[in-house]
C-alpha positions as CSV (number, residue, x, y, z in Angstrom):
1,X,-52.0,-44.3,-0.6
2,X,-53.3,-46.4,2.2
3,X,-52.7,-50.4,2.5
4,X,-50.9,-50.2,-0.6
5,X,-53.7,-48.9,-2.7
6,X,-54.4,-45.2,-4.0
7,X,-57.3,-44.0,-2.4
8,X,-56.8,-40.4,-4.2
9,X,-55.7,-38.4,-6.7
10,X,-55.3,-34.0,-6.2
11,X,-53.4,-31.5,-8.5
12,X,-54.1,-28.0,-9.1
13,X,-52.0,-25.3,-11.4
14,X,-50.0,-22.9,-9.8
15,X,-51.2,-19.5,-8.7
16,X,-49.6,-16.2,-10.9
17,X,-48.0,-15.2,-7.8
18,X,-46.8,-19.0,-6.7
19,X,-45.0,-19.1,-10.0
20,X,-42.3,-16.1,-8.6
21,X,-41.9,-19.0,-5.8
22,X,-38.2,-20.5,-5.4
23,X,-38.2,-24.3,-5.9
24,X,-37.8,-24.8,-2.2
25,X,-41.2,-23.0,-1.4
26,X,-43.3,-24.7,-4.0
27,X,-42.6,-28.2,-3.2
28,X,-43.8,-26.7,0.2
29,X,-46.5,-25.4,-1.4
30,X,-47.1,-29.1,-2.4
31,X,-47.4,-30.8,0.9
32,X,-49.7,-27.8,2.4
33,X,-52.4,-28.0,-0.6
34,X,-52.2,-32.2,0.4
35,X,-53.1,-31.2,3.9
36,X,-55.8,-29.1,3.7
37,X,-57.8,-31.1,1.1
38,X,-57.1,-34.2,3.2
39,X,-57.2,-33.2,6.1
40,X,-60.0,-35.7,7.2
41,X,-57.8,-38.0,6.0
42,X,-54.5,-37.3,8.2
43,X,-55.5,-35.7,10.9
44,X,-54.6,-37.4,13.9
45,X,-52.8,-40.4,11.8
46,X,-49.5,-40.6,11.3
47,X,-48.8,-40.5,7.7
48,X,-45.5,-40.5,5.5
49,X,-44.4,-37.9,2.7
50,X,-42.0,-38.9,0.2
51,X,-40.8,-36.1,-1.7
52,X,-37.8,-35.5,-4.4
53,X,-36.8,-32.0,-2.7
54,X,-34.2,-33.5,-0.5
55,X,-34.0,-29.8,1.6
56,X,-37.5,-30.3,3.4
57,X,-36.5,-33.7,4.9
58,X,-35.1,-30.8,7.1
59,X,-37.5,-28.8,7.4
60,X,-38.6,-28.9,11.3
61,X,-34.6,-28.1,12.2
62,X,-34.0,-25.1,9.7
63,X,-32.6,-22.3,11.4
64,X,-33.7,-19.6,9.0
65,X,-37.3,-19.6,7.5
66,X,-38.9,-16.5,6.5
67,X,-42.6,-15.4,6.8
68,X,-44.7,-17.8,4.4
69,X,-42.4,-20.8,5.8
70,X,-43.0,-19.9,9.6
71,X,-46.9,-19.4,8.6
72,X,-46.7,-23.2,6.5
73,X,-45.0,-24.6,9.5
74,X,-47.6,-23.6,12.2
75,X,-50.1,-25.9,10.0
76,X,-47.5,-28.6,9.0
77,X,-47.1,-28.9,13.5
78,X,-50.8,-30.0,13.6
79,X,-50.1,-33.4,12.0
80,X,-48.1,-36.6,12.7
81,X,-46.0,-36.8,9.5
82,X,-42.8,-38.1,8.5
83,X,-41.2,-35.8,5.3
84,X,-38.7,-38.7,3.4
85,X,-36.6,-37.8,0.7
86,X,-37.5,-39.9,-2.3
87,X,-35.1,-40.0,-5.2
88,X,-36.7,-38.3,-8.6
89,X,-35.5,-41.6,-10.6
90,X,-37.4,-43.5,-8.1
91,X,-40.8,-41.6,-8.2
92,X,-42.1,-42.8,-11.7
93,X,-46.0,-42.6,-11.0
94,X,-45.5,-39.3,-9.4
95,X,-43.5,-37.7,-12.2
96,X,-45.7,-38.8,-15.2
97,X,-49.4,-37.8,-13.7
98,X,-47.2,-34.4,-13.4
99,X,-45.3,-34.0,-16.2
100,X,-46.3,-33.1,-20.0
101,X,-45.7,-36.1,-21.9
102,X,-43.3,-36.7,-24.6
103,X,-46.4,-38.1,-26.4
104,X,-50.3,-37.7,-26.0
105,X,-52.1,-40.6,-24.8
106,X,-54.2,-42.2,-27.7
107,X,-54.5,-45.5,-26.2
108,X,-53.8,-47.1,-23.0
109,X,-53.9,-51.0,-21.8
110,X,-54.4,-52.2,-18.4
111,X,-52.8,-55.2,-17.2
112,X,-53.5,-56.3,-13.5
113,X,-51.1,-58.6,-11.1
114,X,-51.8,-60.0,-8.1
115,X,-49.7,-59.0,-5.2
116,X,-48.3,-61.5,-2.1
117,X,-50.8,-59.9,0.3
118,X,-53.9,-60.3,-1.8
119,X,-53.9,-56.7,-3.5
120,X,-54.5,-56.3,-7.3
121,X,-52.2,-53.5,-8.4
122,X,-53.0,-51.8,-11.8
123,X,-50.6,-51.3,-14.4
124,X,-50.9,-48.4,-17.1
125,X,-48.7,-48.3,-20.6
126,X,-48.8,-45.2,-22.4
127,X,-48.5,-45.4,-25.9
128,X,-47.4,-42.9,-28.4
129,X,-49.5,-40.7,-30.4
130,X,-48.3,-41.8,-33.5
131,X,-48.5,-45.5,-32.7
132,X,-51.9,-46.0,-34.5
133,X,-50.8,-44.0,-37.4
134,X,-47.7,-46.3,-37.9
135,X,-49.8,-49.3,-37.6
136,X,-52.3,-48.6,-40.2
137,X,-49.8,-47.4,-42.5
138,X,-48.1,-50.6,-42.3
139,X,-51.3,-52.8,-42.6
140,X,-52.5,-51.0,-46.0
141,X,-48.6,-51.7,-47.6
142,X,-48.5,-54.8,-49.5
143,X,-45.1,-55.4,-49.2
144,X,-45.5,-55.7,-45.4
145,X,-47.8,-58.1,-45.5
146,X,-45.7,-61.0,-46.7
147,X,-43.9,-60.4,-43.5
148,X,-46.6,-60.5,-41.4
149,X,-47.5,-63.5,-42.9
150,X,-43.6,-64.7,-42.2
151,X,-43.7,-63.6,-39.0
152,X,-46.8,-65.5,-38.1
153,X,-45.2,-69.0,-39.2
154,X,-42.2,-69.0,-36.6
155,X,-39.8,-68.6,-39.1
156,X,-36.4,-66.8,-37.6
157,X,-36.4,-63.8,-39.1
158,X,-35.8,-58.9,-37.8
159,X,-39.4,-58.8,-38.3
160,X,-41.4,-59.4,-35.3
161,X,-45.5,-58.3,-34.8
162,X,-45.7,-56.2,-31.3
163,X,-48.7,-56.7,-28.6
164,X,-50.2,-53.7,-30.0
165,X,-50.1,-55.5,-34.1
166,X,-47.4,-53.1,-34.9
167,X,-44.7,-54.6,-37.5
168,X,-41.1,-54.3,-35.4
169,X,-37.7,-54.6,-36.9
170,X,-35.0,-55.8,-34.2
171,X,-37.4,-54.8,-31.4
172,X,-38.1,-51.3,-32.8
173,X,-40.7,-50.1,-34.9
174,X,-40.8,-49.8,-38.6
175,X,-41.4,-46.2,-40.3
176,X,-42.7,-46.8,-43.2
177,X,-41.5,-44.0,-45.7
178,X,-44.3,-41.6,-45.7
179,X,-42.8,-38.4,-45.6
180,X,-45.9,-37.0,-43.2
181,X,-45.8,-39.3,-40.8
182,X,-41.7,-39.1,-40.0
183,X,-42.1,-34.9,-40.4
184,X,-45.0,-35.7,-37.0
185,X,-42.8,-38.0,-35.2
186,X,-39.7,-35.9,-36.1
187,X,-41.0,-32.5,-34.5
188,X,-42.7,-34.7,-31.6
189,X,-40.0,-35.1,-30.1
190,X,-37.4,-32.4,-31.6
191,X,-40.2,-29.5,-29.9
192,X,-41.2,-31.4,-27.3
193,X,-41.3,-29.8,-23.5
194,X,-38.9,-32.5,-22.2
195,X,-36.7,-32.8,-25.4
196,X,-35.9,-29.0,-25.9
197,X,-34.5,-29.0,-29.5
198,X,-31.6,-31.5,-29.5
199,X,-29.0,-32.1,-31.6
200,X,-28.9,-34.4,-34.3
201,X,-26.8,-36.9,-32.3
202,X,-28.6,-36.8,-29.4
203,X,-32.3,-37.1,-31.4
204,X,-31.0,-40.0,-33.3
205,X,-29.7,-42.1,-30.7
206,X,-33.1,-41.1,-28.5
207,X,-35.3,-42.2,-31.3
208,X,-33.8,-45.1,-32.5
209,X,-34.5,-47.3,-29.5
210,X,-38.3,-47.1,-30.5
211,X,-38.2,-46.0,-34.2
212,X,-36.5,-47.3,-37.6
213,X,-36.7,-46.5,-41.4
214,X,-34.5,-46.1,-43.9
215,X,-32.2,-42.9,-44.2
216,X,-33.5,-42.2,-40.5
217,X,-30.5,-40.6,-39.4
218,X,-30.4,-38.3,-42.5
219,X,-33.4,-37.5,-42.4
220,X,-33.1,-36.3,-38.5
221,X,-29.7,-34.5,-39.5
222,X,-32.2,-32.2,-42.1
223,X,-34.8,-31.7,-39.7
224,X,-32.4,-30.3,-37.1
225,X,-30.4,-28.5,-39.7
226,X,-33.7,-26.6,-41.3
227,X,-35.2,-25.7,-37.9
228,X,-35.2,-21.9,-37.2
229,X,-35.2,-21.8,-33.2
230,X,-31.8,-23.9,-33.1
231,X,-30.3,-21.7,-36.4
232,X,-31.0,-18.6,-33.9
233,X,-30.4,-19.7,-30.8
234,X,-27.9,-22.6,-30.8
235,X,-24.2,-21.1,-30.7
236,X,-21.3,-22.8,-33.2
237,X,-19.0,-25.0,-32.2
238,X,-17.5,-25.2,-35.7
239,X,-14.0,-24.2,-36.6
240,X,-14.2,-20.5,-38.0
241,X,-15.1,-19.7,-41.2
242,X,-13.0,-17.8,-43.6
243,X,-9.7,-18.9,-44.8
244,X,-6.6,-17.2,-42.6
245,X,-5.3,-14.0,-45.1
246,X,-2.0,-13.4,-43.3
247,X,-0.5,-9.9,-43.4
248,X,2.4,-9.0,-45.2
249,X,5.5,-9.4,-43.1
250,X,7.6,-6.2,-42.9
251,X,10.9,-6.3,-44.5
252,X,12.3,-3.4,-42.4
253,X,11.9,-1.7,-39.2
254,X,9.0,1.0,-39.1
255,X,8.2,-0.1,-42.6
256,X,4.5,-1.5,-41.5
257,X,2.9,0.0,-38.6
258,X,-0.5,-0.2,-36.6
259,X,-2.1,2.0,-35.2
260,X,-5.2,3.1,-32.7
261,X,-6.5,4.9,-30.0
262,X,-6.9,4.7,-26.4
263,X,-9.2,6.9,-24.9
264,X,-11.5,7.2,-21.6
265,X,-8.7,8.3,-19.2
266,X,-9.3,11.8,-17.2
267,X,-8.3,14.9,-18.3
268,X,-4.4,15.5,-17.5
269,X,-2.8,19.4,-16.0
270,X,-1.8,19.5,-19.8
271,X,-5.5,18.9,-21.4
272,X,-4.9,15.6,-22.4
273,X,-7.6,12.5,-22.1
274,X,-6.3,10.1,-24.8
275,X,-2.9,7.8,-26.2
276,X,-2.6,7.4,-29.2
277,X,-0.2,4.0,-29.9
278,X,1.6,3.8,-32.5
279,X,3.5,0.2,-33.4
280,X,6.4,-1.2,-35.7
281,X,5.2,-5.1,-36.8
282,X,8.5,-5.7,-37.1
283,X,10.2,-4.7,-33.9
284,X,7.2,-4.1,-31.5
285,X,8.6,-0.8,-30.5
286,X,5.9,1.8,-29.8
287,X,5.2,5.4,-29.5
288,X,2.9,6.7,-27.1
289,X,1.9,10.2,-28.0
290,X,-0.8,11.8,-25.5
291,X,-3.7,13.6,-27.5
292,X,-7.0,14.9,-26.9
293,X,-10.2,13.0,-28.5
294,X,-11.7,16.6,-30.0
295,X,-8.0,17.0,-32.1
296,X,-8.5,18.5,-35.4
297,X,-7.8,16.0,-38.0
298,X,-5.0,18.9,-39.5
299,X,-3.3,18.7,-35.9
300,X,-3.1,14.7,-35.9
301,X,-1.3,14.5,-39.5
302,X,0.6,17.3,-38.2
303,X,1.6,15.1,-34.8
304,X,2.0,12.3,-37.2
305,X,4.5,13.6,-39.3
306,X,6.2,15.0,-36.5
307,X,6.3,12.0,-33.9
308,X,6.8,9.2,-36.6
309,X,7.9,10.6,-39.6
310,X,10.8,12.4,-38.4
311,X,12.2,9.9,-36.3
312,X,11.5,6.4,-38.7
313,X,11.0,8.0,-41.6
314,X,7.2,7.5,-44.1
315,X,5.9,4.0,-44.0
316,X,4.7,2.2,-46.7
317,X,1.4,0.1,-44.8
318,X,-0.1,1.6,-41.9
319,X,-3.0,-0.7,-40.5
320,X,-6.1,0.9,-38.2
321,X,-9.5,0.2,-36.8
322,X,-12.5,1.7,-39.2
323,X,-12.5,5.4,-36.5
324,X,-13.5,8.0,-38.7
325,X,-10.1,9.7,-37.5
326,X,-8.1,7.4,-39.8
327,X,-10.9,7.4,-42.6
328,X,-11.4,10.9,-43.2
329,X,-10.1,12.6,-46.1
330,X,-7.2,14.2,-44.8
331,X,-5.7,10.6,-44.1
332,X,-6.1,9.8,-47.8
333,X,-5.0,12.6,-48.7
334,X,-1.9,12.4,-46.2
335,X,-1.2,9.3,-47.6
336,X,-0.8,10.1,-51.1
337,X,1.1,12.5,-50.7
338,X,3.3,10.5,-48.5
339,X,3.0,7.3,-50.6
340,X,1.7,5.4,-47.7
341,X,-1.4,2.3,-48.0
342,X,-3.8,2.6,-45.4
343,X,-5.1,-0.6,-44.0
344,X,-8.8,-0.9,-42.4
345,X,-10.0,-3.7,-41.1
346,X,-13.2,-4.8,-41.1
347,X,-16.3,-4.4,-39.2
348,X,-16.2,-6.2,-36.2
349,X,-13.3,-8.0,-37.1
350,X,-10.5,-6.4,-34.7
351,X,-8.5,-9.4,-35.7
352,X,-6.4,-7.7,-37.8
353,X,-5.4,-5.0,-35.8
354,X,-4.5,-7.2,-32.8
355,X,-0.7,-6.2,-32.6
356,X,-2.2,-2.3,-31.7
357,X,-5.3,-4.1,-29.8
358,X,-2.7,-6.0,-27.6
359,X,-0.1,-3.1,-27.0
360,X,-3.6,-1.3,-25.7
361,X,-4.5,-4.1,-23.2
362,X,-0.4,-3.7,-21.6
363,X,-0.4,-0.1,-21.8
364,X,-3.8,0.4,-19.4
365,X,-2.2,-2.4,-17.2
366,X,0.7,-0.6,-16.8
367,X,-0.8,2.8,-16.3
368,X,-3.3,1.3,-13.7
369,X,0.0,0.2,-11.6
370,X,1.5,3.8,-12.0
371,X,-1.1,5.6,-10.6
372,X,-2.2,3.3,-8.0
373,X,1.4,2.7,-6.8
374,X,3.0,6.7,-7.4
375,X,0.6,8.8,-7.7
376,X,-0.3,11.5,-10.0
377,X,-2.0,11.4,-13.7
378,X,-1.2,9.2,-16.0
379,X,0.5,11.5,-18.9
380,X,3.1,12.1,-16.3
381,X,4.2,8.6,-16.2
382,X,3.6,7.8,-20.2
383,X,7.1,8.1,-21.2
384,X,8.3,5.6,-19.0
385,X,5.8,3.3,-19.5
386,X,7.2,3.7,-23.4
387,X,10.6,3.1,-22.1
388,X,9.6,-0.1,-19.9
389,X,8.1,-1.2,-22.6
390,X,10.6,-1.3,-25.2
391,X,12.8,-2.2,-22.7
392,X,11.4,-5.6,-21.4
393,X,11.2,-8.9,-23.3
394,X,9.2,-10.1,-26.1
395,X,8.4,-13.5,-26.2
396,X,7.5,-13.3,-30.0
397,X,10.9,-11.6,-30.3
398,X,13.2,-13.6,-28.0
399,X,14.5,-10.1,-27.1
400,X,13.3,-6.7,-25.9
401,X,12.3,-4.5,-28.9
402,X,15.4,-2.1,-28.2
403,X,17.6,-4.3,-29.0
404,X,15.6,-5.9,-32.1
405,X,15.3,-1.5,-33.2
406,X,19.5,-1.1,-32.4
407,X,20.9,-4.1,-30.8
408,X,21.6,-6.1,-33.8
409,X,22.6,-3.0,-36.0
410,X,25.6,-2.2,-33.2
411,X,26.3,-5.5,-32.5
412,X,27.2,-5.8,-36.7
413,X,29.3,-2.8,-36.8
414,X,31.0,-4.3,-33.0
415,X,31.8,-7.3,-35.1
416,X,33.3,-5.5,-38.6
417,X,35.1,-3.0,-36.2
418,X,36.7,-5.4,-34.0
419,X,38.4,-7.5,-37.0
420,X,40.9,-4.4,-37.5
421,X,41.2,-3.7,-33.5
422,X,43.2,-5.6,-30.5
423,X,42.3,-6.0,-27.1
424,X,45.0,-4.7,-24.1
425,X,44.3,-3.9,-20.3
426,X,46.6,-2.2,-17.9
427,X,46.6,-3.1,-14.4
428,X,47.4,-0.3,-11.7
429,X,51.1,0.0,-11.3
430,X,52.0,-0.5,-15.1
431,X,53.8,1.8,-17.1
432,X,52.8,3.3,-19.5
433,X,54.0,5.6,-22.5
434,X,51.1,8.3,-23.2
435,X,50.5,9.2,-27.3
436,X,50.6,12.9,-28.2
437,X,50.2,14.4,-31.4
438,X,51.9,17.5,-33.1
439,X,49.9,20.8,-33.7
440,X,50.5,21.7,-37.6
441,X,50.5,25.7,-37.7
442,X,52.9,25.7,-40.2
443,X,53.0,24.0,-43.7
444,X,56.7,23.5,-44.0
445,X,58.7,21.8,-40.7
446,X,61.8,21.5,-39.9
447,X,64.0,19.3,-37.8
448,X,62.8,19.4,-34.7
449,X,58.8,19.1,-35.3
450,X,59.1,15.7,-37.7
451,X,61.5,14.3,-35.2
452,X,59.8,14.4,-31.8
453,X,58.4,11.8,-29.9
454,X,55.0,10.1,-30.6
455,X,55.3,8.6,-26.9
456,X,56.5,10.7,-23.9
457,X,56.8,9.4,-20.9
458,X,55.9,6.5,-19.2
459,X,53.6,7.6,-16.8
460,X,52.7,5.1,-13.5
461,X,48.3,3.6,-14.2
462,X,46.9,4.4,-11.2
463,X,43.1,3.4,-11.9
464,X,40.7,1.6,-14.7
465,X,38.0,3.7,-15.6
466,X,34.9,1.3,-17.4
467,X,36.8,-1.3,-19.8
468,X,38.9,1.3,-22.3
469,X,40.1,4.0,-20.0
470,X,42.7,4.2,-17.4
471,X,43.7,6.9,-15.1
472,X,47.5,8.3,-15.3
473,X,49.6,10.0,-12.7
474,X,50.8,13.1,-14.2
475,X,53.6,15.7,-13.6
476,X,52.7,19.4,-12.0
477,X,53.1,20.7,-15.5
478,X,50.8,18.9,-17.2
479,X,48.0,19.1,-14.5
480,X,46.0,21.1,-16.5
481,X,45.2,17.6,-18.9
482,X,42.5,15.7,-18.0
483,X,44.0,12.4,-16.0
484,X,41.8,10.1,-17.7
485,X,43.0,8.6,-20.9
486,X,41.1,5.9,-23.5
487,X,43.7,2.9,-24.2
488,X,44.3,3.8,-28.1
489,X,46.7,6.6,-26.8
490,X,48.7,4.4,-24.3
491,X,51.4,1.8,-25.0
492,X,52.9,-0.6,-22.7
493,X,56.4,-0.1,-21.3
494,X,58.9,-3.0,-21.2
495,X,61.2,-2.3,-18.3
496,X,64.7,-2.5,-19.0
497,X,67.6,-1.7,-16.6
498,X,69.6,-0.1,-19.2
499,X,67.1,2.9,-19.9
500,X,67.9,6.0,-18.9
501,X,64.6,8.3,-19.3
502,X,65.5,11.7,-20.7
503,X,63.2,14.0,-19.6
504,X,62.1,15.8,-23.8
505,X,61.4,19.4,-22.9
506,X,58.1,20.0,-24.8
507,X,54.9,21.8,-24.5
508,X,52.1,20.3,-24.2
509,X,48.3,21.4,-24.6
510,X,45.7,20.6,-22.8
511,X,44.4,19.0,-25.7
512,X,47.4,16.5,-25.7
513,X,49.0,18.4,-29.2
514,X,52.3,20.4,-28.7
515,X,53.5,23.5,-31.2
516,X,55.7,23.0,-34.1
517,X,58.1,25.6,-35.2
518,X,60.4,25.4,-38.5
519,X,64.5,26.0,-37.5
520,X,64.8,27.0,-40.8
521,X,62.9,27.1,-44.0
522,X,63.8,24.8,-47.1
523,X,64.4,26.1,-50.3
């Protein structure tokens, strides 16, 4: 432009190997094509480039060009020019002449103004392709034409006749229904270059601020919904399909079990490159039982049997991945024999096998600390990865799955147990009376073996050993007894100064039991 007024006009498409250029290096490209073809323009004259690639207002201070810049640059040093950044939403002219449009030009109107210095600047409108379809539909419908005729007499009404003698209804134009003519402006601007396939929202809401007919935003909804580039490309955002089919909840421990297998580790001392985990719904406990990926199918019912079925007994749903280990025939087989449902899931659908998928994703964390952290391979360090395992809290639980396999099972029996039991503690210094039993060798007694004492004794507690066992001081003679005593064979002694301790010659065992012997025998 020069004075206000565009003197010329240049474009050209890009080159094959221009297209490989980064953005930074075309608009470059750009402003070296203007100054070779206008050179006799510029040259000498200081001239201004407005460009919407903020980067090269930079350009002359840019510590790091490579070769085609340094070459650009050389030429770019002949001229006097000023590169300023121009805002995209500013350069309109610019953008449309390079730009595909959203419609093709089938008419155009020129309107001219005349500017404060004297200048006439010309104004171009661009109007859509299917304008002049849309008007000469509505001038051969009759019923249109009585609003024509309505609009033309002043009288308030939507309807209002455009400067191009299109019919408008509240400043937008009417469709008529012509099922041809909204398919053409529907996939003019659903496949358009600047468009890309839009949604249905997003094509409604751009249309209807030039378009409107009746059922217009069903009939976008359909046209959206039956196009085959958004079916194969778009992704869902819709809530899954397929109703939730929730598996049976186990009734008892190791009653419903999952299982899978974990393989890519290297081969261990012991030939082992695989886990297979094995896990109780119920409790979460696990097994981890290191195998071999090239394991007979014979040798992992055999390891089955022996690693679950001995310790938790056959159980009745056991639910697996589709590997052709657990499909073969020996599992079904296995299975009836054993009475046991086998549970695939389906393809691609690991969903229902997430307890076993989950226990997986902890286990190769864990392993991954072993061996970084001690050393070694990671069979070595399995079984305490087990033992961690069960041994650490479950959220889902609210416990660790020991105690949810044993802990509520002892803690029951605790309860029933200590209904019929007292609690006493010695401290160290008490007396105590120490409970010994008689041996029975013979069947008949006499005097002396009914009679003795059930309490000999009391002995001085020298030490508490855990919460139920104290430590006694014993006599010479009975130092080969063990010292340490559980407090269901001690009694407390009451002090009193009128006892007098008599000292009951009687032989004990080391096993806290003494003979009996008859004085004489009863008829």
């Amino acid at each position: 432009m020069q004075e206000g007024k565009v003197i010329a006009y240049a474009a050209r498409q890009l080159k094959s190997h221009e297209k490989n250029y980064p953005t930074h290096d075309i608009e470059l490209a750009a402003i070296v094509f203007a100054l070779k073809i206008w050179r006799h323009h510029l040259y000498g004259e200081r001239c201004w480039i407005f460009i919407d690639h903020k980067s090269l207002k930079y350009l002359m201070t840019q510590k790091e060009l490579n070769l085609r810049q340094r070459r650009w640059l050389e030429l770019i040093k002949d001229y006097e020019l000023i590169i300023d950044y121009h805002p995209r939403k500013a350069k309109v002219v610019a953008d449309a002449l390079s730009r595909k449009l959203l419609f093709a030009l089938r008419a155009m109107s020129t309107q001219l103004a005349l500017l404060d210095d004297g200048s006439i600047l010309a104004e171009l409108k661009a109007r859509p392709l299917c304008l002049q379809d849309i008007c000469e539909a509505q001038k051969k419908d009759s019923s249109l034409r009585a609003k024509r005729v309505l609009c033309g007499s002043n009288v308030e009404s939507d309807f209002r006749v455009n400067p191009d003698g299109c019919l408008t209804f509240r400043d937008q134009v009417y469709v008529l229904r012509n099922e041809e003519l909204i398919r053409k402006i529907l996939h003019e601007e659903h496949n358009g270059c600047l468009n890309i396939h839009p949604g249905s929202t997003k094509m409604y809401n751009d249309l209807r601020k030039w378009y409107w007919w009746l059922g217009m935003k069903k009939d976008i909804f359909e046209f959206v919904s039956r196009c085959l580039i958004c079916q194969q490309v778009k992704a869902g955002h819709q809530v899954p399909s397929g109703l939730l089919q929730p598996i049976m909840v186990p009734e008892w421990k190791w009653d419903r079990i999952t299982m899978d297998f974990m393989t890519g580790f290297l081969l261990t001392p012991k030939k082992k490159d695989a886990v297979w985990v094995v896990v109780d719904r119920l409790t979460k406990s696990t097994h981890f039982i290191p195998v071999r990926v090239d394991y007979s199918l014979d040798k992992l019912a055999d390891l089955y049997v022996s690693e679950i079925g001995r310790l938790h007994g056959v159980s009745f749903s056991i639910i697996s991945d589709r590997d052709p280990r657990f499909t073969s025939r020996i599992w079904k087989k296995l299975k009836e024999a054993l009475g046991t449902k086998l549970s695939f899931n389906t393809a691609f659908h690991p969903q229902i096998d997430g307890q076993s998928e989950r226990v997986i994703q902890i286990l190769e964390d864990v392993l991954r600390y072993c061996v970084l952290e001690f050393q070694g391979n990671w069979e070595k360090y399995l079984p305490l990865v087990e033992f961690a395992y069960k041994n650490s809290f479950q959220s889902s639980l609210k416990m660790a799955p020991y105690e949810a396999l044993y802990g509520l099972t002892s803690d029951r029996q605790k309860s029933y147990s200590d209904l019929k039991r007292k609690e006493i503690e010695f401290k160290a210094g008490d007396k105590v009376f120490l409970k010994v039993s008689p041996w029975r060798k013979v069947i008949r007694f006499g005097r002396k073996g009914k009679l003795s004492p059930r309490f000999i004794r009391p002995y001085e507690v020298t030490d508490r050993i855990g919460l139920v066992a104290y430590r006694l001081a014993l006599p010479p003679e009975l130092e080969k007894i063990h010292d340490i005593f559980h407090v269901s064979m001690l009694r407390r002694y009451h002090l009193d100064p009128s006892h007098v301790i008599v000292l009951t010659e009687v032989e004990i065992q080391p096993d806290l039991t003494y003979g009996e012997e008859p004085v004489r025998v009863l008829e």
